[in-house]
C-alpha positions as CSV (number, residue, x, y, z in Angstrom):
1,X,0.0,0.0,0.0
2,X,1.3,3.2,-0.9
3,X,0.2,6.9,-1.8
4,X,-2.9,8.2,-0.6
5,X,-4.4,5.1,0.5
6,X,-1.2,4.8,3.0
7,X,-1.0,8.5,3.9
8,X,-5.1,8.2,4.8
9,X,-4.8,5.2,6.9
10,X,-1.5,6.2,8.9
11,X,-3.2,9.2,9.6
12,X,-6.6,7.3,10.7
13,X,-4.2,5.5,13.1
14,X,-2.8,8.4,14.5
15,X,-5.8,10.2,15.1
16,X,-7.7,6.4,16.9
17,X,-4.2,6.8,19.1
18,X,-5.4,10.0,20.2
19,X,-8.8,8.4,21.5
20,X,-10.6,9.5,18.5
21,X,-13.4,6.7,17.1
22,X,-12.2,6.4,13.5
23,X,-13.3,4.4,10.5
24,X,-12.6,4.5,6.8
25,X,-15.2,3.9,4.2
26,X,-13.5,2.8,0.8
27,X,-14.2,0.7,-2.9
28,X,-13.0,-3.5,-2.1
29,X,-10.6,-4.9,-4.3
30,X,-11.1,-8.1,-5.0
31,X,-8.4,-9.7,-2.9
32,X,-9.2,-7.2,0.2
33,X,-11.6,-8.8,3.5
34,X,-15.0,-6.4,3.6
35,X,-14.2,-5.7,7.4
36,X,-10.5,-5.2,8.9
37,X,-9.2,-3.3,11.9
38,X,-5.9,-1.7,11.6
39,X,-4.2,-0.2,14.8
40,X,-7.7,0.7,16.4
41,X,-9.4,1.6,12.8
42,X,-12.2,-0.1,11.4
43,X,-12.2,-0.4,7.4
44,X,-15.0,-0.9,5.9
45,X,-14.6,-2.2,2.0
46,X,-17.9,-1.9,-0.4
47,X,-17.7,-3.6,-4.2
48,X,-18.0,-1.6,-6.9
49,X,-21.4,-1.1,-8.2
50,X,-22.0,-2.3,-11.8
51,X,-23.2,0.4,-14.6
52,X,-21.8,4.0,-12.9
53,X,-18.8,5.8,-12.9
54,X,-15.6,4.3,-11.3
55,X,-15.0,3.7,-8.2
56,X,-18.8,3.8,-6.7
57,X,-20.6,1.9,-4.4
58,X,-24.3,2.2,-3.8
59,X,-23.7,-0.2,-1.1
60,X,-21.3,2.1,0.3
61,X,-23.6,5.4,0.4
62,X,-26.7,3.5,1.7
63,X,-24.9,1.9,4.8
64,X,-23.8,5.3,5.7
65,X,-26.9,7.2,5.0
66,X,-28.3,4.4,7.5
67,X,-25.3,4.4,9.8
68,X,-24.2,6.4,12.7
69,X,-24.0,10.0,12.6
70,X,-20.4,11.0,12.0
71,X,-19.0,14.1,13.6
72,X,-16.8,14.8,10.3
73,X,-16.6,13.7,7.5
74,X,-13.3,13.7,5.4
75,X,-12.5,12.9,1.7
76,X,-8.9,12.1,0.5
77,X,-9.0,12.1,-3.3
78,X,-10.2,14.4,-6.4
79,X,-12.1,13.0,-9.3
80,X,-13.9,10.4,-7.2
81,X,-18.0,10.5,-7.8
82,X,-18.2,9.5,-4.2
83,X,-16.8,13.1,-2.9
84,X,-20.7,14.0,-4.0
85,X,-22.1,11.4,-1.5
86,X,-19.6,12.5,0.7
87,X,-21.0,16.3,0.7
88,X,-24.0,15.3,0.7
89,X,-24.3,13.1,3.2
90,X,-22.2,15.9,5.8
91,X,-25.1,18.1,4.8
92,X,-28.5,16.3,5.6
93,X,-26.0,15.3,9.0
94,X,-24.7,18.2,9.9
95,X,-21.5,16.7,9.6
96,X,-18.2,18.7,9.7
97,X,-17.1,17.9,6.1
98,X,-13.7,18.4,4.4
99,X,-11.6,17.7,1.4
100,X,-7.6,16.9,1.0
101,X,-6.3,16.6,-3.0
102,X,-3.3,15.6,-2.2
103,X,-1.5,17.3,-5.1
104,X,-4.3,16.7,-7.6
105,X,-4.6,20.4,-8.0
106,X,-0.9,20.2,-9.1
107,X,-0.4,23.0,-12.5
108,X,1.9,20.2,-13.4
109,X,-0.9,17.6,-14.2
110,X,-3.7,19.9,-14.9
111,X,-2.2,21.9,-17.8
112,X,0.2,19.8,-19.5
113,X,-1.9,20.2,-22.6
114,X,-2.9,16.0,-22.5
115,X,-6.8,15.1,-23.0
116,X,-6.1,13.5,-19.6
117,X,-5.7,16.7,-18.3
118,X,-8.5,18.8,-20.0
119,X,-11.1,16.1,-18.6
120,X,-9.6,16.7,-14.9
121,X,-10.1,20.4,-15.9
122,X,-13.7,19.8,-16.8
123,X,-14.3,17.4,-14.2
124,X,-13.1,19.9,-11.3
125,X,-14.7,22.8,-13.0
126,X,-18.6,20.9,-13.1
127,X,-18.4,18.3,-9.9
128,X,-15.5,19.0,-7.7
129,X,-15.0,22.4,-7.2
130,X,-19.0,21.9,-5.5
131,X,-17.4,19.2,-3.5
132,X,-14.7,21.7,-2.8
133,X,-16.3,24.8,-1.9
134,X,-18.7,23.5,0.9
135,X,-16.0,22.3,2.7
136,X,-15.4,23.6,6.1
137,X,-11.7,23.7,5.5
138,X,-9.4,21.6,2.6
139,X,-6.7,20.9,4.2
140,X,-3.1,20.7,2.1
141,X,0.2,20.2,2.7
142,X,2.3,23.7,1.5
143,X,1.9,26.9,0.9
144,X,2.2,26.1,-2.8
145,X,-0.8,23.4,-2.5
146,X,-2.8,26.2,-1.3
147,X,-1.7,28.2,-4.1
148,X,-2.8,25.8,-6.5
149,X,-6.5,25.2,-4.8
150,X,-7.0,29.1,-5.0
151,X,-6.1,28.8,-9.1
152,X,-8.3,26.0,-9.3
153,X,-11.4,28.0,-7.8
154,X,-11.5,26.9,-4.2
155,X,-13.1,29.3,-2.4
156,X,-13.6,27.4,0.9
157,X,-11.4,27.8,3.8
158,X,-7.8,26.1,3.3
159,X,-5.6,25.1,6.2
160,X,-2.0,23.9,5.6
161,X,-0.6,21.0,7.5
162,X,1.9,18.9,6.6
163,X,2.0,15.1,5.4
164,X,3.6,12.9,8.5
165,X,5.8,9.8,8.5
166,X,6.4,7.1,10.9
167,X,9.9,6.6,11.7
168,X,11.3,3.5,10.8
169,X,11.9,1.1,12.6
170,X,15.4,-0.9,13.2
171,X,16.5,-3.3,10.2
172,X,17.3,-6.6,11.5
173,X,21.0,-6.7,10.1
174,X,19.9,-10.4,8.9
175,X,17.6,-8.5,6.5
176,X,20.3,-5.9,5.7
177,X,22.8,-8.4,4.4
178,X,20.1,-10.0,2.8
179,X,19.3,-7.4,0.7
180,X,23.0,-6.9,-0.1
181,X,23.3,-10.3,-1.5
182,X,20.1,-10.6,-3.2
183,X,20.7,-7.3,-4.9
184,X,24.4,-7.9,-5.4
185,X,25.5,-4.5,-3.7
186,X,29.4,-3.7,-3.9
187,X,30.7,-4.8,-0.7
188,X,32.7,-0.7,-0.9
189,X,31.0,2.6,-2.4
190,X,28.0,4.4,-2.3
191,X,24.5,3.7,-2.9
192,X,21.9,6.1,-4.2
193,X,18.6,4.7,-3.3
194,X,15.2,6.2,-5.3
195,X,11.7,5.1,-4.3
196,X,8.7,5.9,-5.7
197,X,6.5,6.2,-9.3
198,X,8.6,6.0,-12.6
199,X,6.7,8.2,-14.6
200,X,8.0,11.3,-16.1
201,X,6.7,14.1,-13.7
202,X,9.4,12.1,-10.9
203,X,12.3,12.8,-13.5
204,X,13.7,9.9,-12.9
205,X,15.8,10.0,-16.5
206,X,17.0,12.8,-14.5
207,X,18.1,10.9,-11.0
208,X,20.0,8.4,-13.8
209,X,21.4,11.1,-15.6
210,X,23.3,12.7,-11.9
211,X,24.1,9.4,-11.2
212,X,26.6,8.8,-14.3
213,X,28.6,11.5,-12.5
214,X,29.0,9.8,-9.6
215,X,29.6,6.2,-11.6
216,X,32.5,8.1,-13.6
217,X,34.1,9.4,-10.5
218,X,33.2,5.7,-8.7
219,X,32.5,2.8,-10.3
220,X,31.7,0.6,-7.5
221,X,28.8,3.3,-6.8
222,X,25.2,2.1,-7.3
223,X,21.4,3.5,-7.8
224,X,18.8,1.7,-7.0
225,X,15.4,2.7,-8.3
226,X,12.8,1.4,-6.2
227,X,9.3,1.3,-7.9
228,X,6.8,-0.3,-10.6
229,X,7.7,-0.5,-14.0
230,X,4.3,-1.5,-15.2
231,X,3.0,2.1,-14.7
232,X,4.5,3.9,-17.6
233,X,6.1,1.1,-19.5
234,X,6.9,3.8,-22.6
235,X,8.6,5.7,-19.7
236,X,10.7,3.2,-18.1
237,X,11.7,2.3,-22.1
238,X,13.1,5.7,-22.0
239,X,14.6,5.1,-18.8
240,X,16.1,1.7,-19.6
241,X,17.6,3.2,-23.1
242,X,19.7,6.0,-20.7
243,X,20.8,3.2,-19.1
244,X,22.4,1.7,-21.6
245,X,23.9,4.7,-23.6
246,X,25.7,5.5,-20.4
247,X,26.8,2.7,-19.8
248,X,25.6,2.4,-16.4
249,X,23.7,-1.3,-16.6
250,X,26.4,-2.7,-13.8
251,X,25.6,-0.2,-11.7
252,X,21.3,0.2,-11.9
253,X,19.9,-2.1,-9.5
254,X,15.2,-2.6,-10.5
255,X,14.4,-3.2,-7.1
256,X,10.4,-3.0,-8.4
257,X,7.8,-2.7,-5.6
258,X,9.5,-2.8,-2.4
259,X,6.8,-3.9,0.9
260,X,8.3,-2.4,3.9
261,X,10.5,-4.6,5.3
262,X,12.6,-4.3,1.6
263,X,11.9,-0.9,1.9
264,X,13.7,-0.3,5.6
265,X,16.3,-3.0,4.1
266,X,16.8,-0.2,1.2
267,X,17.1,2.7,4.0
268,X,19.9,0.5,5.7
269,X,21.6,0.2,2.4
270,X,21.5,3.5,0.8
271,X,24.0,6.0,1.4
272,X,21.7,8.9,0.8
273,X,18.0,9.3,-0.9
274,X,17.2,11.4,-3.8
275,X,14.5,12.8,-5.2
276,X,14.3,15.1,-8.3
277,X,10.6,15.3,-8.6
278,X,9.0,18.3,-11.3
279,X,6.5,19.4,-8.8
280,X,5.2,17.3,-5.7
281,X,2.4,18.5,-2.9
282,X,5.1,17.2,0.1
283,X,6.3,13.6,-1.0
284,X,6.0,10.7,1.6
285,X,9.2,9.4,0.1
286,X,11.7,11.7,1.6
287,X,9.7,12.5,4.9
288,X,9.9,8.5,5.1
289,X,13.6,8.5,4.2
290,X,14.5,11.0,6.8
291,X,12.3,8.9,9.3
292,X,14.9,6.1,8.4
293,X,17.8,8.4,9.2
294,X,18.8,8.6,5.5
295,X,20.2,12.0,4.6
296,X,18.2,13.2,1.6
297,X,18.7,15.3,-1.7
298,X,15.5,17.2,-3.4
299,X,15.3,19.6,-6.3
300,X,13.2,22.5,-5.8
301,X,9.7,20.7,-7.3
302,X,9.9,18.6,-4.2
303,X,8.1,21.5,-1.9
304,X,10.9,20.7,0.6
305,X,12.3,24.1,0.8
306,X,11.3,24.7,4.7
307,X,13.3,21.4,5.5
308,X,15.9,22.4,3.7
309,X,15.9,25.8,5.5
310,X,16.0,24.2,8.4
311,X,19.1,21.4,7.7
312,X,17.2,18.7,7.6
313,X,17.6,17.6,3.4
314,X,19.9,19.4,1.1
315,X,18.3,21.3,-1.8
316,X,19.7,21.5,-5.2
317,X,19.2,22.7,-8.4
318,X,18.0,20.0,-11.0
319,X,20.9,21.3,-13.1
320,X,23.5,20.7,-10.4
321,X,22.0,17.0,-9.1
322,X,25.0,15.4,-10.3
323,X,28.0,16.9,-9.2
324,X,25.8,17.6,-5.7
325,X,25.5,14.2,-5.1
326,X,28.9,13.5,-5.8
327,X,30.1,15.8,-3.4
328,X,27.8,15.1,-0.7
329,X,28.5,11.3,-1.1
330,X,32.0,12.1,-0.6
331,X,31.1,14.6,2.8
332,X,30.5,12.2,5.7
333,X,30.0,15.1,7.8
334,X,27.6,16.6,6.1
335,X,25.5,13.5,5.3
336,X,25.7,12.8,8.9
337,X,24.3,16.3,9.9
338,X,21.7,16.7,7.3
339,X,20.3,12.8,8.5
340,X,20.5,13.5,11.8
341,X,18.6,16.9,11.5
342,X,16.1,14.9,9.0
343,X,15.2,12.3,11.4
344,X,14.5,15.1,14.3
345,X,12.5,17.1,11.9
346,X,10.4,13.6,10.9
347,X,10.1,12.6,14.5
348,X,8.8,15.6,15.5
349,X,6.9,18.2,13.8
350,X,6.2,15.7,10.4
351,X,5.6,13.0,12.8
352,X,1.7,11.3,12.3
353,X,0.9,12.2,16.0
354,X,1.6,15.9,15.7
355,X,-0.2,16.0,12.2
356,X,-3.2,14.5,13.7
357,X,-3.2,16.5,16.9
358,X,-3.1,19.4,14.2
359,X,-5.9,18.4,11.8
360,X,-7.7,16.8,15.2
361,X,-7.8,20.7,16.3
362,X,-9.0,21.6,13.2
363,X,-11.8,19.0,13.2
364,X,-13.5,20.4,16.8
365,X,-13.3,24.2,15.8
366,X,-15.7,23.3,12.7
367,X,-17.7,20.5,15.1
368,X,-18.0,23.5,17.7
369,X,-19.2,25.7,14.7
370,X,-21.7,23.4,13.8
371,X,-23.4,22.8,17.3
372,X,-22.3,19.4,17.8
């Protein structure tokens, strides 16, 4: 699980930790049990009804029109024809109701000229702006999130919070030298570890691109590019080709999908993170990585320019990701500040149970508001 599914249920965890009666309401796959409790969360899984728009379940309003009255209501997705159910049902309620794109608004996807991107346009413009505007709050990540709502009509109150991470937990070292030998890692050299979606917005021709500075400098160096290739297959074509006209195939590791116990085996592995992303709401990537203690470097698209600010990634131009990761691979003092700064920073205020004590507080000013 990853993305928004994972960034909704941490934060449904955090916010049952804080004594709050929590349950999430969401379209079954097939594979997926109807009922399940996570950490003190109830999920609730409802098939897909035949003959309407993707994902819908008329199985899924009707038990919550019957159901308990809920003191709030949240959404967290754009595009979904069950954010209508969703206002609706906080209004005949009294519900406190409120929306989080998570970088759906993002310029990047909604104006890059693709009929993908006109029909989001369309879409937002005759259904979810509605859902949008009677909101008590949306709640986004940055400054430049809120930005982006504003361009995209949203009228409704907006309230920035951050995305959180949960700090990782300890790698067995069995599982560490596991993962060396499976992936055949150089026993000496550095490791550049990318996780995340290989599609073109992440740049990740890019990430291979400022790694063939580092291979020419150090051959024993490695990237490994954590991920599914079955996204954008024309994509990882493109990618695969860069490999091979810079001659880097020895040292690309596909690690594909990592679950998290690969993932933290990763962390252990990798000298530093990197991500080079166009234009991201705050990625759960390198809040994760700096949970792990990895020290991190982000281009400007990321949205990490506050961490930056305060030590806790380094920031670089897209231009200079190359030769920056070459010299911070070769500054031990350095990598050790900015990880050690990165982990306080994602332990603390990017942690899930000061997010949800946030967007907790959030919740009762707008329950108080509506007499409940």
């Amino acid at each position: 699980m990853g993305g928004v599914s994972k960034i909704a249920l941490e934060l449904a965890s955090a916010q049952s930790a804080l004594g709050h009666n929590i349950e999430i309401a969401t379209i079954r796959a097939a594979d997926e049990p109807v009922t399940e409790r996570y950490e003190g969360v109830l999920i609730r899984r409802f098939d897909q009804s035949r003959f309407v728009p993707r994902p819908y379940s008329r199985s899924l309003v009707a038990t919550l029109k019957g159901g308990q009255r809920p003191d709030v209501i949240h959404t967290h997705n754009t595009f979904l024809p069950l954010n209508i159910s969703a206002r609706l049902l906080a209004k005949t309620t009294g519900a406190a109701y409120f929306t989080t794109p998570h970088g759906t608004l993002d310029p990047v996807l909604l104006h890059d000229h693709s009929a993908r991107a006109l029909k989001k346009r369309l879409y937002i413009s005759a259904v979810e702006r509605r859902n949008f505007n009677a909101a008590d709050a949306m709640i986004v990540n940055t400054d430049d999130e809120a930005n982006w709502a504003r361009a995209s009509g949203v009228e409704a109150a907006i309230r920035v919070i951050p995305n959180g991470a949960r700090a990782a937990s300890a790698c067995p070292p069995e599982l560490v030298a596991a993962f060396r030998r499976r992936w055949n890692l150089p026993s000496s050299g550095p490791c550049v570890l990318y996780v995340g979606r290989l599609v073109p917005k992440k740049q990740v021709r890019e990430i291979v691109a400022a790694f063939a500075e580092l291979y020419r400098a150090s051959p024993n160096s490695c990237l490994l590019l954590a991920g599914s290739r079955d996204e954008d297959a024309s994509y990882v074509r493109r990618i695969d080709a860069d490999i091979a006209a810079l001659g880097l195939a020895v040292g690309v590791r596909w690690l594909g999908h990592v679950d998290e116990d690969h993932k933290a085996a990763a962390y252990a592995n990798a000298t530093v993170f990197v991500h080079a992303s166009l234009s991201e709401g705050m990625p759960m990537a390198v809040l994760e990585a700096m949970g792990a203690g990895l020290p991190c470097v982000v281009t400007p698209g990321t949205k990490m320019t506050s961490v930056a600010d305060q030590g806790g990634v380094r920031e670089v131009a897209l231009g200079d990701l190359g030769a920056e990761i070459a010299a911070f691979v070769a500054d031990e003092r350095a990598r050790s500040r900015i990880a050690a700064q990165g982990f306080r920073l994602a332990t603390t205020q990017f942690s899930w149970t000061y997010v949800a004590q946030l967007i907790c507080e959030v919740y009762e000013e707008a329950i108080a508001r509506h007499g409940r």
